[in-house]
N, CA, C and O of each residue as an XYZ file, in Angstrom:
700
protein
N     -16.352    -25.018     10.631
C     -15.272    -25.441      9.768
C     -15.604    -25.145      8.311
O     -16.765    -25.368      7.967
N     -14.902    -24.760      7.572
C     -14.675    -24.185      6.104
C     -15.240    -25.828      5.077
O     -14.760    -26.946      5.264
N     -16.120    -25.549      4.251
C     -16.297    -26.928      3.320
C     -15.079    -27.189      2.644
O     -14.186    -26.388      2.367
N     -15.152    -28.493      2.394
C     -13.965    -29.298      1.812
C     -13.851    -29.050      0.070
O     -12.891    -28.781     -0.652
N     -15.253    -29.271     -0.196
C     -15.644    -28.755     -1.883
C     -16.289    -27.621     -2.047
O     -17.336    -27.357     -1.456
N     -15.618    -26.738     -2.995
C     -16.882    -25.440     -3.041
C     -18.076    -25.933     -3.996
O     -18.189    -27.066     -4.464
N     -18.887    -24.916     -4.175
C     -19.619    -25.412     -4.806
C     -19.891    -25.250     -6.264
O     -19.362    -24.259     -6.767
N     -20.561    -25.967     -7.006
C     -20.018    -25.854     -8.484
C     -20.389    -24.566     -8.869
O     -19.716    -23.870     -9.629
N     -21.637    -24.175     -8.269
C     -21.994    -22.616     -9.417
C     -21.007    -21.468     -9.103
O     -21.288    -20.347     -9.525
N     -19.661    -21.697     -8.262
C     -18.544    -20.600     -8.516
C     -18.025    -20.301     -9.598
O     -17.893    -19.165    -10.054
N     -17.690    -21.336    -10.089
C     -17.007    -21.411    -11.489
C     -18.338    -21.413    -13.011
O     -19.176    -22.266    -13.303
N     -18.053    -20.270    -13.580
C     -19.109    -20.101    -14.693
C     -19.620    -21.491    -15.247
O     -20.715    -22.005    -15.021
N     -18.612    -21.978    -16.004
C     -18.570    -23.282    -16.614
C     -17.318    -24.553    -16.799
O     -16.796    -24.920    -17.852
N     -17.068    -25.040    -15.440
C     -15.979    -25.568    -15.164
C     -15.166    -26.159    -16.541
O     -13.958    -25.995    -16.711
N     -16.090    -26.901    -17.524
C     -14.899    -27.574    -18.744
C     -14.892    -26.661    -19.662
O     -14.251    -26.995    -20.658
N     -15.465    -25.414    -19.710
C     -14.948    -24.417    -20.518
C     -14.458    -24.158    -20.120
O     -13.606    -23.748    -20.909
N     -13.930    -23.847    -18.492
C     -12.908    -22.741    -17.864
C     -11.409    -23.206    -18.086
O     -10.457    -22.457    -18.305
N     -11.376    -25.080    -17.954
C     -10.137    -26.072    -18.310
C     -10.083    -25.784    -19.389
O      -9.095    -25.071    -19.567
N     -10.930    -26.044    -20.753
C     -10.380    -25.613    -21.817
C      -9.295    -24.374    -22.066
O      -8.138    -24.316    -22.482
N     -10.327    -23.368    -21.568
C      -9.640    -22.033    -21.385
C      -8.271    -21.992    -20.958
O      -7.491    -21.664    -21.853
N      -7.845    -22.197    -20.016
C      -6.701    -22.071    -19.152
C      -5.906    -23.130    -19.836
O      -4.728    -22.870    -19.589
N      -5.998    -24.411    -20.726
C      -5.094    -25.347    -21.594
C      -5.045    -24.420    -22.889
O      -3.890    -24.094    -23.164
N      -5.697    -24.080    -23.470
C      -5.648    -23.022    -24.777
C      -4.897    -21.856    -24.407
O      -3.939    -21.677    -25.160
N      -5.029    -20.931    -23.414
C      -4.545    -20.174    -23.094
C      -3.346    -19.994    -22.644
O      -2.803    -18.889    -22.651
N      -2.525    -21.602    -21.981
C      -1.194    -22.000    -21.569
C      -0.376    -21.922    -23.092
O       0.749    -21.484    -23.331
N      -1.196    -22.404    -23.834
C      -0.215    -23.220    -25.112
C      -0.278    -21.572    -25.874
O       0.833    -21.285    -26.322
N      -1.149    -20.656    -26.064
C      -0.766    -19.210    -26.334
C       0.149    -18.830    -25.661
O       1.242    -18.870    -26.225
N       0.130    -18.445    -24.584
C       0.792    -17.748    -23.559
C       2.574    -18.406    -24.151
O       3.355    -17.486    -24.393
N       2.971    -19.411    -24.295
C       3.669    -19.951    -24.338
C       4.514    -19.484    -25.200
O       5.650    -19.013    -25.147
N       3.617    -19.740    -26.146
C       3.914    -19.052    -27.988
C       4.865    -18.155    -27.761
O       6.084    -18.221    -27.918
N       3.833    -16.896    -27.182
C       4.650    -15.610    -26.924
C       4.999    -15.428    -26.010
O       4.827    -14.380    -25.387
N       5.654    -16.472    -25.609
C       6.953    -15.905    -24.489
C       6.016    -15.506    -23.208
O       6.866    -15.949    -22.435
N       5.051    -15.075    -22.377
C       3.800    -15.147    -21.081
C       4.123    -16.095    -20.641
O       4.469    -17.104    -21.255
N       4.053    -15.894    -19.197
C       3.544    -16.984    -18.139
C       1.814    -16.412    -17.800
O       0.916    -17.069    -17.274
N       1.769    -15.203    -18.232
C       0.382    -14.928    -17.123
C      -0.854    -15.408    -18.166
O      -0.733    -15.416    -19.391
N      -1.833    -15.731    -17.572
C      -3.166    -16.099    -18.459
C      -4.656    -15.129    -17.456
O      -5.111    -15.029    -16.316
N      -4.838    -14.716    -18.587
C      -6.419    -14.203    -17.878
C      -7.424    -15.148    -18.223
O      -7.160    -15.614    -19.332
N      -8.661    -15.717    -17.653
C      -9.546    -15.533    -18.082
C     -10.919    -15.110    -17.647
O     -11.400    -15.488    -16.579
N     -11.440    -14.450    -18.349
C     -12.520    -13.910    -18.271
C     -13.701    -14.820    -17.574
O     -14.229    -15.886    -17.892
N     -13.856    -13.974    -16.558
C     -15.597    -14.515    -16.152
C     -15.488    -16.216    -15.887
O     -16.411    -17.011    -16.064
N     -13.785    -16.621    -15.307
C     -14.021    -18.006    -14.651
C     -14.931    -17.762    -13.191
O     -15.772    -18.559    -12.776
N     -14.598    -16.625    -12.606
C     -15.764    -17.016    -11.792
C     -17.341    -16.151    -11.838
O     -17.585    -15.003    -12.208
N     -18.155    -17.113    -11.359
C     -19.472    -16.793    -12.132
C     -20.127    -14.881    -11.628
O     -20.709    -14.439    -10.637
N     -19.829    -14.510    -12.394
C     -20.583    -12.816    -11.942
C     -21.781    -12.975    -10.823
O     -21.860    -12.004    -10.070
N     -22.724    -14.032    -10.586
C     -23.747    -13.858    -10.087
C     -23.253    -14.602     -8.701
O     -24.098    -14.502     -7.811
N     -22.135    -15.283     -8.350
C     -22.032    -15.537     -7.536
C     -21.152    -14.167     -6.691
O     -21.220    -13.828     -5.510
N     -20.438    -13.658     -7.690
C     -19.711    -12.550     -6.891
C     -20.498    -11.474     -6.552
O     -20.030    -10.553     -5.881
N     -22.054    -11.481     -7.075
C     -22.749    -10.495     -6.883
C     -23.160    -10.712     -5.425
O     -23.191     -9.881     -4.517
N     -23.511    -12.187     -5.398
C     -24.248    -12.750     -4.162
C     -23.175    -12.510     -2.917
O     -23.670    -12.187     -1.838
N     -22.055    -12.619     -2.987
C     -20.419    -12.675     -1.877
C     -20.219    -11.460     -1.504
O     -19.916    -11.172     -0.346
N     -20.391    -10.453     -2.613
C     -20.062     -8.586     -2.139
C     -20.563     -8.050     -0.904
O     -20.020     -7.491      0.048
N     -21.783     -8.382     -1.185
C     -22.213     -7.118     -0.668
C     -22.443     -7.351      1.065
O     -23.100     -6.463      1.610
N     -21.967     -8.431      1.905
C     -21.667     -8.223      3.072
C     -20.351     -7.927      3.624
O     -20.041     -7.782      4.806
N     -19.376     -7.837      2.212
C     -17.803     -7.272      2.267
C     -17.989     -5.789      2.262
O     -17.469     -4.861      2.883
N     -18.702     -5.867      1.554
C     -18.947     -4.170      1.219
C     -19.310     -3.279      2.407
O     -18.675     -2.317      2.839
N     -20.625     -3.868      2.910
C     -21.144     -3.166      3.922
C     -20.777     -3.209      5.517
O     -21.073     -2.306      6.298
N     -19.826     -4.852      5.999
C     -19.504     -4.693      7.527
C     -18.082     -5.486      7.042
O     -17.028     -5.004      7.457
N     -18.037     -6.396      6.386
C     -16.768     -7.082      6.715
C     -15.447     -6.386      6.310
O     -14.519     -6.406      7.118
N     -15.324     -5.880      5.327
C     -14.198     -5.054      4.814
C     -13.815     -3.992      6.267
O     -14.382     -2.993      6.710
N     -12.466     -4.837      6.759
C     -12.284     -3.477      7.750
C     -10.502     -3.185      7.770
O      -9.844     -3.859      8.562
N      -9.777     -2.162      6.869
C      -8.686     -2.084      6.231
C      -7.695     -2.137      7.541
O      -7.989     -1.599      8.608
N      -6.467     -2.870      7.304
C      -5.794     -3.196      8.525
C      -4.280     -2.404      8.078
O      -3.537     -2.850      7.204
N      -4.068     -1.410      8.706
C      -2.980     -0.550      9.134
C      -1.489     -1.581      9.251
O      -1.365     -2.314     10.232
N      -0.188     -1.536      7.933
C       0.743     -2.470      8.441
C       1.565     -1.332      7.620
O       1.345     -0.522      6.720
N       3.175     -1.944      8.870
C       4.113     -0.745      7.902
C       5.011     -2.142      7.561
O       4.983     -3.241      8.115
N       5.955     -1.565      6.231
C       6.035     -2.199      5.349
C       7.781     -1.785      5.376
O       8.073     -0.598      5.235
N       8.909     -2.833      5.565
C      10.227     -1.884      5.609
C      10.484     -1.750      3.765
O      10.478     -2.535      2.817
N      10.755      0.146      4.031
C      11.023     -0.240      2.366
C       9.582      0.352      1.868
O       9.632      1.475      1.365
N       8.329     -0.269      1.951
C       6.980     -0.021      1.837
C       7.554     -0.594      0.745
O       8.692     -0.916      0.401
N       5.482     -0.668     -0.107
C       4.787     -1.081     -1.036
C       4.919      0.506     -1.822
O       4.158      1.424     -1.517
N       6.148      0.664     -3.004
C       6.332      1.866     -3.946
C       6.243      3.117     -3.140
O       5.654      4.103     -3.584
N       7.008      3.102     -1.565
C       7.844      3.900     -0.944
C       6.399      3.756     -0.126
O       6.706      4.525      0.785
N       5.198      3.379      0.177
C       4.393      3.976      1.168
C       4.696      2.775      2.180
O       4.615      1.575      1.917
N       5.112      3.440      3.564
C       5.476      2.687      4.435
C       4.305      2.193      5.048
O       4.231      1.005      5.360
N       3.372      2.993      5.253
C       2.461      2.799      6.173
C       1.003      2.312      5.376
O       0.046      3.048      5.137
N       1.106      1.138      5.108
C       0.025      0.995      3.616
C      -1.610      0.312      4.849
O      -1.502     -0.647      5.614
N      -2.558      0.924      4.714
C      -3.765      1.243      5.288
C      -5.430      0.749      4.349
O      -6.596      0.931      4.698
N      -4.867      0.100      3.109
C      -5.897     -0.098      2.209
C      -6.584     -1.114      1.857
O      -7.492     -1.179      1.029
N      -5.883     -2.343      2.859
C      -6.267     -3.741      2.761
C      -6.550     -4.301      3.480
O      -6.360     -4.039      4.668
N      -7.321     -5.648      2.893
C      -7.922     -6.265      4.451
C      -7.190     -7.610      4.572
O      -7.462     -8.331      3.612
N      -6.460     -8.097      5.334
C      -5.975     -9.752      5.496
C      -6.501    -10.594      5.296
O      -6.975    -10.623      6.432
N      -7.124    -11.826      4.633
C      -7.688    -12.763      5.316
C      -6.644    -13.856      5.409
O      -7.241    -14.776      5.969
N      -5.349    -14.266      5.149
C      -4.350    -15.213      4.999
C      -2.908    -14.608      5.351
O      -2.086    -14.410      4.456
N      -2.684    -14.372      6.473
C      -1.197    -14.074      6.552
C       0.392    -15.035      6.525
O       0.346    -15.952      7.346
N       1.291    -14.989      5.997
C       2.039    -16.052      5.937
C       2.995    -16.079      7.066
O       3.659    -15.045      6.990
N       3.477    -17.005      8.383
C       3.776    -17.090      8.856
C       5.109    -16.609      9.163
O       6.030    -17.211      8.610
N       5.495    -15.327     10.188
C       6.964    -15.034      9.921
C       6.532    -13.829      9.038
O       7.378    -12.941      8.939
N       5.619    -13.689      8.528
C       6.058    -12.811      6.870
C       6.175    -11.276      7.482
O       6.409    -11.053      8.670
N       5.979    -10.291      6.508
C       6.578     -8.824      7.125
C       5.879     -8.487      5.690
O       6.442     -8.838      4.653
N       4.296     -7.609      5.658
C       3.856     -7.532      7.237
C       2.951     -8.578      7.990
O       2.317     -9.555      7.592
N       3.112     -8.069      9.090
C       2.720     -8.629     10.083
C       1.592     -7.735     10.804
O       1.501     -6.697     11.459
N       0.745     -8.826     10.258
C      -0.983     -8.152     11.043
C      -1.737     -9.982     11.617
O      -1.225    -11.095     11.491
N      -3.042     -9.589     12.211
C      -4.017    -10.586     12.573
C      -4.669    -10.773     11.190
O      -4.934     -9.824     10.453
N      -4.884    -11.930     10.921
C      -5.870    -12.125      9.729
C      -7.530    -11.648     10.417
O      -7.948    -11.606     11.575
N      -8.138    -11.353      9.139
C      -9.375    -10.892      9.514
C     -10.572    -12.434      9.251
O     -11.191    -12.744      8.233
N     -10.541    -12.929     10.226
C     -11.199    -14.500     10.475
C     -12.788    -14.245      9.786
O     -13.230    -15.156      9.085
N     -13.566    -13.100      9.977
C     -14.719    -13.185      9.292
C     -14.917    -13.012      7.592
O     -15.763    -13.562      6.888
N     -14.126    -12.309      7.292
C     -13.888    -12.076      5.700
C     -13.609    -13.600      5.267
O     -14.328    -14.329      4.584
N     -12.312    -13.887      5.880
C     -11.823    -15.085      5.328
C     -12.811    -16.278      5.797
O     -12.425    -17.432      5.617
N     -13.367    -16.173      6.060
C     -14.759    -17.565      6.553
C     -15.832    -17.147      4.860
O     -15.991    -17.791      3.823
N     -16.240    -16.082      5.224
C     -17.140    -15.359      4.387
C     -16.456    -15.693      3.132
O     -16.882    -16.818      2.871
N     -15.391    -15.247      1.934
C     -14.753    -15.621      0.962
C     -14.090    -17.512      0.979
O     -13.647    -17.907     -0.099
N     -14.073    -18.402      2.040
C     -13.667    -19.419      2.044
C     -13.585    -20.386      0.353
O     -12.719    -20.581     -0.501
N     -15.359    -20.866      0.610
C     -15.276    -21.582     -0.725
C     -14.505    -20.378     -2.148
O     -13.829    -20.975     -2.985
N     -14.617    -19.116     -2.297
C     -13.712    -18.593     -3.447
C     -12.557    -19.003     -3.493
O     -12.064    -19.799     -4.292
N     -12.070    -18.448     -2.599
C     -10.407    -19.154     -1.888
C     -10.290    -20.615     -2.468
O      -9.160    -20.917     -2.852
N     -10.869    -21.178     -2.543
C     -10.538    -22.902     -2.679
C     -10.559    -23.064     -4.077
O      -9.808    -23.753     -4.768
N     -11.652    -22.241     -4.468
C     -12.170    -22.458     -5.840
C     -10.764    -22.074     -6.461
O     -10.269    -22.868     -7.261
N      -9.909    -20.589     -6.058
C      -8.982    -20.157     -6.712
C      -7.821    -21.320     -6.671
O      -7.167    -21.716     -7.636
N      -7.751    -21.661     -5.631
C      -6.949    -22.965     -5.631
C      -6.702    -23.755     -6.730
O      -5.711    -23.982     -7.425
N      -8.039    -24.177     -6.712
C      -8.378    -25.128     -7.741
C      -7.715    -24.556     -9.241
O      -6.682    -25.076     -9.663
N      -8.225    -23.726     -9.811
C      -8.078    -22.990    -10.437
C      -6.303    -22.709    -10.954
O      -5.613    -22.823    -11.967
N      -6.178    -22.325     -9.661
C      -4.696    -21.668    -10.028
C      -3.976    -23.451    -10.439
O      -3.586    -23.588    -11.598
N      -3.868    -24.481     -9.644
C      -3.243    -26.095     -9.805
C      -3.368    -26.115    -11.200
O      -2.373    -26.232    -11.916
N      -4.526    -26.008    -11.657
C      -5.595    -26.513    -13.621
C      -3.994    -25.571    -13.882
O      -3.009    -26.257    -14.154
N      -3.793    -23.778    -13.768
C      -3.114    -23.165    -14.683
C      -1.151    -23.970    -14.270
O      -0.135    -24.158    -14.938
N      -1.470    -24.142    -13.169
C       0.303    -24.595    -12.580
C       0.482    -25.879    -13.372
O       1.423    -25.972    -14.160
N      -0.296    -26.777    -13.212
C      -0.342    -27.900    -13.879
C       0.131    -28.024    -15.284
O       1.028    -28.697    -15.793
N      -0.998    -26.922    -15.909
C      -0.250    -27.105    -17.225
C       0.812    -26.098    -18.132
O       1.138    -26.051    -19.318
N       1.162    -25.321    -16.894
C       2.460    -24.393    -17.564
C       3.269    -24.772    -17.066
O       4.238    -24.083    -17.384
N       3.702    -25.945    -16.022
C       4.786    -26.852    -16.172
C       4.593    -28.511    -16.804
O       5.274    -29.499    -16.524
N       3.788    -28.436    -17.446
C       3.694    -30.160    -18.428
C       5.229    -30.427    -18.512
O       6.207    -29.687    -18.404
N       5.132    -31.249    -18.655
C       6.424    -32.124    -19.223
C       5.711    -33.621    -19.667
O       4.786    -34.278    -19.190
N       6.614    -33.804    -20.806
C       6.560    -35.375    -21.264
C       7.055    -36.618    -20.445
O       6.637    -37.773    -20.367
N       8.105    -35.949    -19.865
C       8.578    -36.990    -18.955
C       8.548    -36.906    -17.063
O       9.365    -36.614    -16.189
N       7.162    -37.330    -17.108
C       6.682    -36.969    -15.217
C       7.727    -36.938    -14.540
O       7.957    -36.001    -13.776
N       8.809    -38.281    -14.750
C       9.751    -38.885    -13.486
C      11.195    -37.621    -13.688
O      12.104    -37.547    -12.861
N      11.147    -37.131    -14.385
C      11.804    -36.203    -14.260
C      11.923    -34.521    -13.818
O      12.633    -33.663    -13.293
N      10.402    -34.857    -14.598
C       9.946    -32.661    -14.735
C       9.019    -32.627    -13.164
O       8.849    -31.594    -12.516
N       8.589    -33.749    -12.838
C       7.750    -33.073    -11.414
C       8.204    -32.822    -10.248
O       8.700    -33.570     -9.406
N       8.019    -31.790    -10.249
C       8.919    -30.542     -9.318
C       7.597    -30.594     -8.025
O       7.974    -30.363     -6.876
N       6.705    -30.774     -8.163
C       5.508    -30.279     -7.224
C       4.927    -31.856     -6.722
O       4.783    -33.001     -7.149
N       4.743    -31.136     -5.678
C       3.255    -32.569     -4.976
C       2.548    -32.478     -5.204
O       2.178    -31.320     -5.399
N       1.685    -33.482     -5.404
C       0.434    -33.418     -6.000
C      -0.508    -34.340     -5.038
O      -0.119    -34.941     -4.036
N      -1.831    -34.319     -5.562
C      -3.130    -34.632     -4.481
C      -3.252    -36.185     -5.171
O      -2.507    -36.399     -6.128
N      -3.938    -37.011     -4.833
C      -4.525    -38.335     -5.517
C      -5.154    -38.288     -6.903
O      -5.186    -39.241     -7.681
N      -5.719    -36.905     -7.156
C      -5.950    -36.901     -8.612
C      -4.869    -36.529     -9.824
O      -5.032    -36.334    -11.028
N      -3.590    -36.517     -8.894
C      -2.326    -35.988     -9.673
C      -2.556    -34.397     -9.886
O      -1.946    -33.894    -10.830
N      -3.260    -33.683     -9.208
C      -3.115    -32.285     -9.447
C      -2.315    -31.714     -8.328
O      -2.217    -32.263     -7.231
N      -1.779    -30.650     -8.632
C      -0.864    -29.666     -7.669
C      -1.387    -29.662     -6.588
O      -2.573    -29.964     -6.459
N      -0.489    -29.263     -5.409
C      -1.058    -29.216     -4.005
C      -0.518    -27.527     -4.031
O       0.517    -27.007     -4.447
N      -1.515    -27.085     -3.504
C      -1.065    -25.494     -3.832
C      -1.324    -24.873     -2.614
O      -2.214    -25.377     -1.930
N      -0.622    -23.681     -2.102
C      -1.089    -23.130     -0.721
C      -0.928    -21.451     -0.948
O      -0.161    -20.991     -1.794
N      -1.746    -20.638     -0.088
C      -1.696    -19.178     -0.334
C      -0.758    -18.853      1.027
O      -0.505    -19.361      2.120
N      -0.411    -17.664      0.228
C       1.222    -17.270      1.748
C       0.082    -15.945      2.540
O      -0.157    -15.723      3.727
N      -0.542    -15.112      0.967
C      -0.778    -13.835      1.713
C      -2.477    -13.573      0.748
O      -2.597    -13.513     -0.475
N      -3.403    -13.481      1.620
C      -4.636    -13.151      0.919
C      -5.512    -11.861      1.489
O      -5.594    -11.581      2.685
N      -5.866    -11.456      0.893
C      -6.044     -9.771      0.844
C      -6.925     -9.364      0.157
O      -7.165     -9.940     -0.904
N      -7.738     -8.140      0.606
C      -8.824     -7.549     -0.888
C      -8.650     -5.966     -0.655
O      -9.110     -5.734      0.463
N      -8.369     -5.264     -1.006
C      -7.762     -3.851     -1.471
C      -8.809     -3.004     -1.898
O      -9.591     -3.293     -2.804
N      -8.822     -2.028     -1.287
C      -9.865     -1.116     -2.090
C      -9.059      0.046     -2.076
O      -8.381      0.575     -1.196
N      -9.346      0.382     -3.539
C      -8.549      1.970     -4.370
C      -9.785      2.975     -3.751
O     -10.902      2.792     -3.269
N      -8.908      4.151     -4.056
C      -9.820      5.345     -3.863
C      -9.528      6.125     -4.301
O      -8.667      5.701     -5.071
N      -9.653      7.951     -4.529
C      -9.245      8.583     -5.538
C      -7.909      9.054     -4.754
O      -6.878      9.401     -5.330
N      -8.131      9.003     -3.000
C      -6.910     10.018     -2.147
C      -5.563      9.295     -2.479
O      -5.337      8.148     -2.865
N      -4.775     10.317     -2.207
C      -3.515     10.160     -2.124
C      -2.789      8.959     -1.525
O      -2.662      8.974     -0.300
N      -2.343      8.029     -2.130
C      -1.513      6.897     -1.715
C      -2.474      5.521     -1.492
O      -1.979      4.437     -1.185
N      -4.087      5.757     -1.717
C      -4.354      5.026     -1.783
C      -5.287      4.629     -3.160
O      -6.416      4.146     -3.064
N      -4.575      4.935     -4.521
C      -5.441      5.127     -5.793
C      -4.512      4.458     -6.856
O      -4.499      4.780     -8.044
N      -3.513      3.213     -6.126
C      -3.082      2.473     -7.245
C      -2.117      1.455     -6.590
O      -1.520      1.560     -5.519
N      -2.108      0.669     -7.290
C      -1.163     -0.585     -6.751
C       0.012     -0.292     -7.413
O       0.269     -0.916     -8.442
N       0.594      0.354     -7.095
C       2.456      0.749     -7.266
C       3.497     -0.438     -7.136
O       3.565     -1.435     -6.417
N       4.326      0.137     -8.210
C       5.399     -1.084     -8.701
C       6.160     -1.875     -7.609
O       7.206     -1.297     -7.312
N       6.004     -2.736     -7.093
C       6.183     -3.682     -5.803
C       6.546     -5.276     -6.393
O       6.263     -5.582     -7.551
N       7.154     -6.162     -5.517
C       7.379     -7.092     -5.433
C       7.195     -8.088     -4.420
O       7.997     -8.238     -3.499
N       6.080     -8.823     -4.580
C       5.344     -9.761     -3.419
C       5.998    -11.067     -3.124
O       5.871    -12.016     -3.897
N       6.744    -11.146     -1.944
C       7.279    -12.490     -1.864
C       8.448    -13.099     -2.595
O       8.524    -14.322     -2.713
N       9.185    -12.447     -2.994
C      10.966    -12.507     -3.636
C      11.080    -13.659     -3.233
O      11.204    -13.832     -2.021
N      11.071    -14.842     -4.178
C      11.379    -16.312     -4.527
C      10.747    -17.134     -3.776
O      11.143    -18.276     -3.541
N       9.850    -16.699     -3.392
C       8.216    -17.802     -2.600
C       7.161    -17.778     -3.485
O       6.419    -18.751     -3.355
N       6.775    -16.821     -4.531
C       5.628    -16.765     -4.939
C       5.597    -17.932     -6.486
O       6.242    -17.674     -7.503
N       5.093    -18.643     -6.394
C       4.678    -18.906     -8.092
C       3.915    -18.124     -8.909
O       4.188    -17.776    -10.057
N       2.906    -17.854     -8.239
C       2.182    -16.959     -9.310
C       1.183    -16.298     -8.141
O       1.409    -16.420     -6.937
N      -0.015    -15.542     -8.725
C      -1.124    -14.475     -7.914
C      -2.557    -15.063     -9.048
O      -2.471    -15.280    -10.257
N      -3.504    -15.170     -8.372
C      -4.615    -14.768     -8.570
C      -5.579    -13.996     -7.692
O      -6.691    -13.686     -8.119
């Protein structure tokens, strides 16, 4: 079974990373953004430590056609599943060892993404503006529809993420 808490050394420096993502909401805002980057929330040395059994056996790209395709390629061949959304199109097996293997990231992003949902819908007045469920600590309850890791290459059709639209009025946001 998948741990309940990841562990802290994912995240570089968790109350810098909150800072970050509250500073970065109230920018973003300014100018008109919803999206926020930040840099190096998760720790480089842990992603160093996570790669390299993706790299070498787990990464195994799963063949799905797409009606319409992903920027006309029907037959898109470059990704690996680990989260498929029920019903969704496409329709593949999730890849159960990747997604065991990436688990605690996954959660961490969770986490992560609630801190940014949380505070790019604030409102002053809770009993009105809260649109979302939330957990016992009052943070977002958040769920992934479709999780995936992509590898580019230089060949043909598989050397860029082309202008597409993921999930037409399901998605809140991507990390």
């Amino acid at each position: 079974n998948p741990p309940t808490a990841p562990p802290t050394n994912i995240i570089t420096s968790p109350n810098e990373i909150k800072k970050q993502i509250t500073k970065g909401i109230i920018r973003a805002k300014l100018s008109k953004r919803r999206h926020l980057v930040v840099p190096r929330a998760i720790s480089p040395t842990y992603l160093d430590q996570l790669m390299p059994p993706i790299v070498t056996h787990l990464f195994d790209p799963q063949t799905v056609t797409y009606n319409g395709g992903v920027a006309n390629i029907t037959n898109w061949k470059i990704s690996c599943y680990l989260e498929v959304m029920d019903g969704g199109v496409p329709c593949t097996n999730p890849h159960e060892g990747l997604r065991s293997h990436c688990w605690e990231l996954l959660e961490t992003c969770n986490g992560l993404f609630a801190n940014w949902y949380r505070q790019q819908h604030a409102c002053n007045n809770p009993n009105i503006c809260k649109k979302y469920r939330t957990d016992e600590n009052d943070n977002p309850i958040v769920s992934r529809l479709m999780t995936f890791m992509t590898r580019y290459t230089p060949a043909p059709d598989e050397n860029a993420l082309l202008k597409h639209i993921d999930g037409a009025g399901k998605v809140d946001g991507s990390i």
